[in-house]
Backbone as XML, in Angstrom:
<?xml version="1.0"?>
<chain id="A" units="angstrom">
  <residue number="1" name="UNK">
    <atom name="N" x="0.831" y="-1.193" z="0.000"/>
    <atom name="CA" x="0.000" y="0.000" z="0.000"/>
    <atom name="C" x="0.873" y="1.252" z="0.000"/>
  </residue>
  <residue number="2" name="UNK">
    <atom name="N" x="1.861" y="1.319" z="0.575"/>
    <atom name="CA" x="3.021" y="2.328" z="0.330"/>
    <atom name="C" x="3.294" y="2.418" z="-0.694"/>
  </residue>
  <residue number="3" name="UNK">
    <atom name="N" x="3.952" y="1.519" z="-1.183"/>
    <atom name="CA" x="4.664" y="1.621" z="-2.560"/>
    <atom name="C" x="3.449" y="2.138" z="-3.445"/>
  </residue>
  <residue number="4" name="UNK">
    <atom name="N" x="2.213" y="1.950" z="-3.349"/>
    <atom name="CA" x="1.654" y="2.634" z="-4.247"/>
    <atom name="C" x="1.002" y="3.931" z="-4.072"/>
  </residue>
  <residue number="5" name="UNK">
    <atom name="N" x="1.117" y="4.138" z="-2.816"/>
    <atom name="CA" x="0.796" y="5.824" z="-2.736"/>
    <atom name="C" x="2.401" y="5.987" z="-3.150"/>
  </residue>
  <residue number="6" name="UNK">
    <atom name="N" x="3.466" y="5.685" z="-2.597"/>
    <atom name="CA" x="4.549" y="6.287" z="-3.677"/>
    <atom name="C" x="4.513" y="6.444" z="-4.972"/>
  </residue>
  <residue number="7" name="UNK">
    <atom name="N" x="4.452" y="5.638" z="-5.667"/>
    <atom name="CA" x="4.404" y="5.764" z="-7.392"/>
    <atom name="C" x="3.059" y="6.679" z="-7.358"/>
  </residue>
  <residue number="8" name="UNK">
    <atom name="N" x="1.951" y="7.011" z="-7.003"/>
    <atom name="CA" x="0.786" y="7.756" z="-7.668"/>
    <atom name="C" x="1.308" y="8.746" z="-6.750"/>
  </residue>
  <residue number="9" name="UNK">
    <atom name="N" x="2.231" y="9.443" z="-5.787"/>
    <atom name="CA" x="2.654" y="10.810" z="-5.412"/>
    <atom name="C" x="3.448" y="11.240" z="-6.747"/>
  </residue>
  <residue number="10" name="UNK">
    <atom name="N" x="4.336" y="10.270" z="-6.913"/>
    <atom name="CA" x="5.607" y="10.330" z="-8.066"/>
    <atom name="C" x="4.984" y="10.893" z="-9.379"/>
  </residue>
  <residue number="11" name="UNK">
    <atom name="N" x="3.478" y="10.372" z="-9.382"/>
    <atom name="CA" x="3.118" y="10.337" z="-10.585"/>
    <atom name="C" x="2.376" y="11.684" z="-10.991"/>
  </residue>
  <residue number="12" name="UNK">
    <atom name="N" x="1.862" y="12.311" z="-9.807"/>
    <atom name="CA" x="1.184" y="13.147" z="-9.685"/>
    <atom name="C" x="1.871" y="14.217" z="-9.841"/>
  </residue>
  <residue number="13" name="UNK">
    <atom name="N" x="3.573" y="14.420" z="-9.046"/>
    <atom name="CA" x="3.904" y="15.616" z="-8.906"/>
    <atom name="C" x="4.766" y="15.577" z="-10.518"/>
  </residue>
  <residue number="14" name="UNK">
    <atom name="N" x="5.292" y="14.410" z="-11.664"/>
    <atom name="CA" x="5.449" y="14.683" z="-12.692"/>
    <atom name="C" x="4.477" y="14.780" z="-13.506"/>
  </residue>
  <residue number="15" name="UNK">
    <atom name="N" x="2.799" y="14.675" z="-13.308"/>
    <atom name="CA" x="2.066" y="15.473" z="-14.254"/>
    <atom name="C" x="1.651" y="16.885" z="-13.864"/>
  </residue>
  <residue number="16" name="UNK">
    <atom name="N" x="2.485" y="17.066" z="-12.999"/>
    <atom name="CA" x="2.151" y="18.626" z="-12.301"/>
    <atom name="C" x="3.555" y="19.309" z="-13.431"/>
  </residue>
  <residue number="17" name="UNK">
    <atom name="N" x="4.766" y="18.614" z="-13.320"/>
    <atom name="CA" x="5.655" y="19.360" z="-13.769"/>
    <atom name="C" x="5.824" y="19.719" z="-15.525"/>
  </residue>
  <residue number="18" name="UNK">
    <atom name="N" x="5.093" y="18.263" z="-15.950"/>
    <atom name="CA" x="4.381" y="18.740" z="-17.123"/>
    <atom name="C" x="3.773" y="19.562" z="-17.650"/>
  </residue>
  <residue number="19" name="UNK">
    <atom name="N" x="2.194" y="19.705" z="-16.795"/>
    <atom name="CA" x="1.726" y="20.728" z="-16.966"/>
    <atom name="C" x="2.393" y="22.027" z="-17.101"/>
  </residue>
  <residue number="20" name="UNK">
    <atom name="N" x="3.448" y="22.239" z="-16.550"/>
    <atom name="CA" x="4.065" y="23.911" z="-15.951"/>
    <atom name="C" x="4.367" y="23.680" z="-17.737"/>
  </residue>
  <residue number="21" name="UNK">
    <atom name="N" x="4.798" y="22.866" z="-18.306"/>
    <atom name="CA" x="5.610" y="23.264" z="-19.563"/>
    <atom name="C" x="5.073" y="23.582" z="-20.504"/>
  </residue>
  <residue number="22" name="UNK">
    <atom name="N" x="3.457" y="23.615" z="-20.338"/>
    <atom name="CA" x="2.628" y="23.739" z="-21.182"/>
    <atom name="C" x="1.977" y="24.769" z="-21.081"/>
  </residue>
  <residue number="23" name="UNK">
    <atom name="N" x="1.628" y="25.370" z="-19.676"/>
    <atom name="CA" x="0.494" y="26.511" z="-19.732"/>
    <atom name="C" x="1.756" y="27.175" z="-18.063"/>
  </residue>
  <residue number="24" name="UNK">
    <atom name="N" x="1.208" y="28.312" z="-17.734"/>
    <atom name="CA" x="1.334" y="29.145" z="-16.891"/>
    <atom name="C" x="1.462" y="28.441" z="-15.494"/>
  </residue>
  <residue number="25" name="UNK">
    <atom name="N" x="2.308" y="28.527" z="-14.519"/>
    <atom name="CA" x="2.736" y="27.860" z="-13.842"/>
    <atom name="C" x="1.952" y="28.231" z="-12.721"/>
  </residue>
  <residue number="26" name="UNK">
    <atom name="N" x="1.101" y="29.401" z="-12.498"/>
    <atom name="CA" x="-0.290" y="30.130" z="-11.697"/>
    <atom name="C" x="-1.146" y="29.384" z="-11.816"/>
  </residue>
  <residue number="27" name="UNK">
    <atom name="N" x="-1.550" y="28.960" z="-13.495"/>
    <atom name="CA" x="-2.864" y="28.617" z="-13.711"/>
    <atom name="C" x="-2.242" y="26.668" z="-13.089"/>
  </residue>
  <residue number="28" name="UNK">
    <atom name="N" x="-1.577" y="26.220" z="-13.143"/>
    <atom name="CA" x="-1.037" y="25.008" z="-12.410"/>
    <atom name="C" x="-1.077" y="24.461" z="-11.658"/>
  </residue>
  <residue number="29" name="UNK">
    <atom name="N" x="-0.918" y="25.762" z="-10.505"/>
    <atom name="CA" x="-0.673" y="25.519" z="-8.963"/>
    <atom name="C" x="-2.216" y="25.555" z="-8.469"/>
  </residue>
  <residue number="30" name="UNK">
    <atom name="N" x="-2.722" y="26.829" z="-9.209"/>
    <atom name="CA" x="-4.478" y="27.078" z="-8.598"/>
    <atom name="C" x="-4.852" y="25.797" z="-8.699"/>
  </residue>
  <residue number="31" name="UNK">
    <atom name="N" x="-4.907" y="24.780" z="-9.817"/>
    <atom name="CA" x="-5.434" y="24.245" z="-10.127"/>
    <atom name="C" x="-5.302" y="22.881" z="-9.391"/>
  </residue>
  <residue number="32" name="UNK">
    <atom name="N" x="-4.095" y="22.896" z="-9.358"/>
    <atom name="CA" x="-3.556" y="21.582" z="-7.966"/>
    <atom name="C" x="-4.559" y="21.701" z="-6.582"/>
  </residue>
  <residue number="33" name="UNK">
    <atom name="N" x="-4.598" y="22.656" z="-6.435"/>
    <atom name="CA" x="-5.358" y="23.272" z="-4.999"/>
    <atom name="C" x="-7.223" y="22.612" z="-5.176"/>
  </residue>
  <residue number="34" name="UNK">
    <atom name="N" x="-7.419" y="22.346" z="-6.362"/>
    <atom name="CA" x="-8.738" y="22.042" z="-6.934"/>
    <atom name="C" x="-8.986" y="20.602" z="-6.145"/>
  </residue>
  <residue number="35" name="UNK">
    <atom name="N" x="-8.064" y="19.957" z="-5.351"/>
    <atom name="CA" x="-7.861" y="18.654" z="-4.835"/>
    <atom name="C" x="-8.634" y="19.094" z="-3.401"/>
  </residue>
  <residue number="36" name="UNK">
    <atom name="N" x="-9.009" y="19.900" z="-2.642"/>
    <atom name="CA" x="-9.211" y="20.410" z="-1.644"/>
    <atom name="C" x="-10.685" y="19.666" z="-2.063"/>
  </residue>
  <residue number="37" name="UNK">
    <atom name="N" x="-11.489" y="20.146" z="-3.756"/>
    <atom name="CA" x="-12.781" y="19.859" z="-3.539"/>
    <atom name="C" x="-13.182" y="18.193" z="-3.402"/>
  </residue>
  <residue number="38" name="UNK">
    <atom name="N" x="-12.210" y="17.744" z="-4.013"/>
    <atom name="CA" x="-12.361" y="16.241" z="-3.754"/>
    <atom name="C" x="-12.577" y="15.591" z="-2.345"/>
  </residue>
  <residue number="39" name="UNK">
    <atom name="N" x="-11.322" y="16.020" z="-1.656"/>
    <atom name="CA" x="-11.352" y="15.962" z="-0.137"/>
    <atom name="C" x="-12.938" y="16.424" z="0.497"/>
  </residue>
  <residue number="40" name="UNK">
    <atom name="N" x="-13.359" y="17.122" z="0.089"/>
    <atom name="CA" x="-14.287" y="17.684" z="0.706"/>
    <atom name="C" x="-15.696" y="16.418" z="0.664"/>
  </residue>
  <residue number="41" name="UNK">
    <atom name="N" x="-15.769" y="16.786" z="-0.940"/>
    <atom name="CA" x="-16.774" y="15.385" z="-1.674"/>
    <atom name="C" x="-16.580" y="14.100" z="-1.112"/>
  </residue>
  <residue number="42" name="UNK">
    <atom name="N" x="-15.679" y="13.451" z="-0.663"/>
    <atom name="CA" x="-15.193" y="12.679" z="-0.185"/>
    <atom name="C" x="-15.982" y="12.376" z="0.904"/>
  </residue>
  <residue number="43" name="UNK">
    <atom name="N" x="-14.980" y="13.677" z="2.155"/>
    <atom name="CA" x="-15.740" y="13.227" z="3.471"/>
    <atom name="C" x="-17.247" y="13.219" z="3.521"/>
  </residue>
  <residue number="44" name="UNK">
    <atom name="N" x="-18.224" y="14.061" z="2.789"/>
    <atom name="CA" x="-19.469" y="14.000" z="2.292"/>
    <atom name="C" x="-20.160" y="12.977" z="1.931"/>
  </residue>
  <residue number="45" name="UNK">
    <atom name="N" x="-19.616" y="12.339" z="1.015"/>
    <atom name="CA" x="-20.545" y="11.329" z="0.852"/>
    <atom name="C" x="-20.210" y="9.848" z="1.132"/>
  </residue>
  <residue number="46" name="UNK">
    <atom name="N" x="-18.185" y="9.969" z="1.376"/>
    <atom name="CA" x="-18.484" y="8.892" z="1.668"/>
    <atom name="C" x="-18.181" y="8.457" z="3.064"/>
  </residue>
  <residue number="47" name="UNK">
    <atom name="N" x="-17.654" y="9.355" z="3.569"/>
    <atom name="CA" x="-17.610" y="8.863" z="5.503"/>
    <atom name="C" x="-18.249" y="9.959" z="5.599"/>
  </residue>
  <residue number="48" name="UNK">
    <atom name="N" x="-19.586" y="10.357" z="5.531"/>
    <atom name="CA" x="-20.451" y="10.987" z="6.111"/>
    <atom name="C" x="-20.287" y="12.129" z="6.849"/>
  </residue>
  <residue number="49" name="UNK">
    <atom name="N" x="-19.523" y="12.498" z="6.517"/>
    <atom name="CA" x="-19.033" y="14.000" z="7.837"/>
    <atom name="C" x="-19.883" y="15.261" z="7.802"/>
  </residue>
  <residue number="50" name="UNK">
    <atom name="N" x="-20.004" y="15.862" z="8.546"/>
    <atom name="CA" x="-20.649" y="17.399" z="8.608"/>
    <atom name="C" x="-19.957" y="17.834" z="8.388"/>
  </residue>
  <residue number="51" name="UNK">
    <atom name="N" x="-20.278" y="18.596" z="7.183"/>
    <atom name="CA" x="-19.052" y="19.866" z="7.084"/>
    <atom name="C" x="-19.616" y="21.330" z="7.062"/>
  </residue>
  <residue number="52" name="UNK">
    <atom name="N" x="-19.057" y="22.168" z="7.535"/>
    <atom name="CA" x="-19.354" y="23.674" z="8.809"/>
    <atom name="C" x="-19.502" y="24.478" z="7.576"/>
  </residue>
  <residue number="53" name="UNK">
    <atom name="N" x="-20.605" y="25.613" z="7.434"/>
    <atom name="CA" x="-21.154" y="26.519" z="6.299"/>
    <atom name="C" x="-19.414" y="27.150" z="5.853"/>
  </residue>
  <residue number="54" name="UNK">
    <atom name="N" x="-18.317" y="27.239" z="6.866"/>
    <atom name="CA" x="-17.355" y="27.630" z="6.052"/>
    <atom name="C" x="-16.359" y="26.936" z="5.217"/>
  </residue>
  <residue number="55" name="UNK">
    <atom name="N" x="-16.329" y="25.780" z="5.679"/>
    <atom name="CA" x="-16.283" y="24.901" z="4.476"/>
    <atom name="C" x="-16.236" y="25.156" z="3.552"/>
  </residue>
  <residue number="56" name="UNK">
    <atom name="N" x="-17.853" y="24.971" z="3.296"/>
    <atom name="CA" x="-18.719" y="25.121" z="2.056"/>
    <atom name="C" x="-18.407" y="26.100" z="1.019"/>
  </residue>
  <residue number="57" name="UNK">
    <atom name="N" x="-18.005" y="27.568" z="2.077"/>
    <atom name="CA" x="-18.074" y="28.818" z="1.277"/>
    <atom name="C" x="-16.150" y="28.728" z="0.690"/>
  </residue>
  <residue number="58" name="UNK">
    <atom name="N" x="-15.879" y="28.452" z="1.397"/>
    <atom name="CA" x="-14.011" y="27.911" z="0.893"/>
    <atom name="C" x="-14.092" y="27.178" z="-0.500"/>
  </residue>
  <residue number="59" name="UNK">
    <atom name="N" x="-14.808" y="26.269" z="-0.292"/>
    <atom name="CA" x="-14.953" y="25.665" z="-1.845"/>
    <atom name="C" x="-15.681" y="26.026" z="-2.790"/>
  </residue>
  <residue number="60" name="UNK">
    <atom name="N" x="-16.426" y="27.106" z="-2.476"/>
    <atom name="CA" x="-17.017" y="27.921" z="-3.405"/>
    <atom name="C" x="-15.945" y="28.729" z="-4.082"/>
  </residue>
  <residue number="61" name="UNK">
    <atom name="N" x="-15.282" y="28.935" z="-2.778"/>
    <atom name="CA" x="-14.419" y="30.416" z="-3.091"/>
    <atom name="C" x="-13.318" y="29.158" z="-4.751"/>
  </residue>
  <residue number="62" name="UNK">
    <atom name="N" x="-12.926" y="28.265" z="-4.278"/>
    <atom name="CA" x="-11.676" y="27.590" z="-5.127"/>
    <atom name="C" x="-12.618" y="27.406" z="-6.295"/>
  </residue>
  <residue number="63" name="UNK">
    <atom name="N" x="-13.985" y="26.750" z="-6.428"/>
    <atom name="CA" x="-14.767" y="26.892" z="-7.592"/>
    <atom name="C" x="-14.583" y="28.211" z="-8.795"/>
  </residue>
  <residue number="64" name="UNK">
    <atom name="N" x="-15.221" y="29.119" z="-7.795"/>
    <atom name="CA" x="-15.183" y="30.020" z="-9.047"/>
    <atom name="C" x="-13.626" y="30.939" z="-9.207"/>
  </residue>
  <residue number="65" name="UNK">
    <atom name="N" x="-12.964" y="30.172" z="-7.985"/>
    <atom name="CA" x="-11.462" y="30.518" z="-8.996"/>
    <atom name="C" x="-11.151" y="29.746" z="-10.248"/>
  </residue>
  <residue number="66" name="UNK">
    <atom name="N" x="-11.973" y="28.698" z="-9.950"/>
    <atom name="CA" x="-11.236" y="27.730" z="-10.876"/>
    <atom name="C" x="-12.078" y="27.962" z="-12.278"/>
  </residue>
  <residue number="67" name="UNK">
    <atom name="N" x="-13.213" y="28.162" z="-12.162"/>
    <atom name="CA" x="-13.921" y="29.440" z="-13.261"/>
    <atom name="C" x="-13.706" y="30.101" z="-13.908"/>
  </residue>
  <residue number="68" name="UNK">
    <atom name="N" x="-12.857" y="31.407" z="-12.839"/>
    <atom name="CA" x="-12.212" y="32.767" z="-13.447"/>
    <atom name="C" x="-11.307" y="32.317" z="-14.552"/>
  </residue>
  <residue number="69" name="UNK">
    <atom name="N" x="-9.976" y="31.068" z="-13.688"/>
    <atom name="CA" x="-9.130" y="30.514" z="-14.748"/>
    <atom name="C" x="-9.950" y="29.861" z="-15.937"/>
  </residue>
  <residue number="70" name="UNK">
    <atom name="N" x="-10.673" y="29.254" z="-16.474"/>
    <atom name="CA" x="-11.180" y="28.757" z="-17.335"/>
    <atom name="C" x="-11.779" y="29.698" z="-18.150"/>
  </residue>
  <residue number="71" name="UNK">
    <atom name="N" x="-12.335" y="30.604" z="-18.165"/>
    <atom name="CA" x="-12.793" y="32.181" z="-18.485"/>
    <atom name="C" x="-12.033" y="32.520" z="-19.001"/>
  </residue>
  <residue number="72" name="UNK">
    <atom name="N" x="-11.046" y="33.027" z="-18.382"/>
    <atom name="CA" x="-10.070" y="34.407" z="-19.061"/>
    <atom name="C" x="-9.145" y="34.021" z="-19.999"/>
  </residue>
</chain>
């Protein structure tokens, strides 16, 4: 189980470094941060957690960043 969160960290942070070579290294990083909503979805539906109205509004906030980037 290690070894394979190793190789999918490994794997993750060289399609991160990819990405940089392709587009803007801003629009990259925001976008890495987009992992927050997963986490969130996660504890939601699948270990059931309450999660606090600020939460909510945090992942709003990374949403329509992640918007703005797709927009402009």
């Amino acid at each position: 189980l290690g070894v394979a969160g190793g190789i999918g960290t490994t794997a993750s942070y060289a399609m991160a470094l990819w990405a940089m070579t392709q587009v803007p290294v801003a629009m990259v990083s925001a976008l890495r941060e987009s992992s927050i909503l997963f986490a969130l979805l996660i504890s939601v539906f699948l270990l059931r957690e309450r999660v606090p109205r600020a939460r909510w509004a945090a992942a709003a906030l990374i949403v329509a960043g992640v918007l703005a980037l797709r927009l402009a």
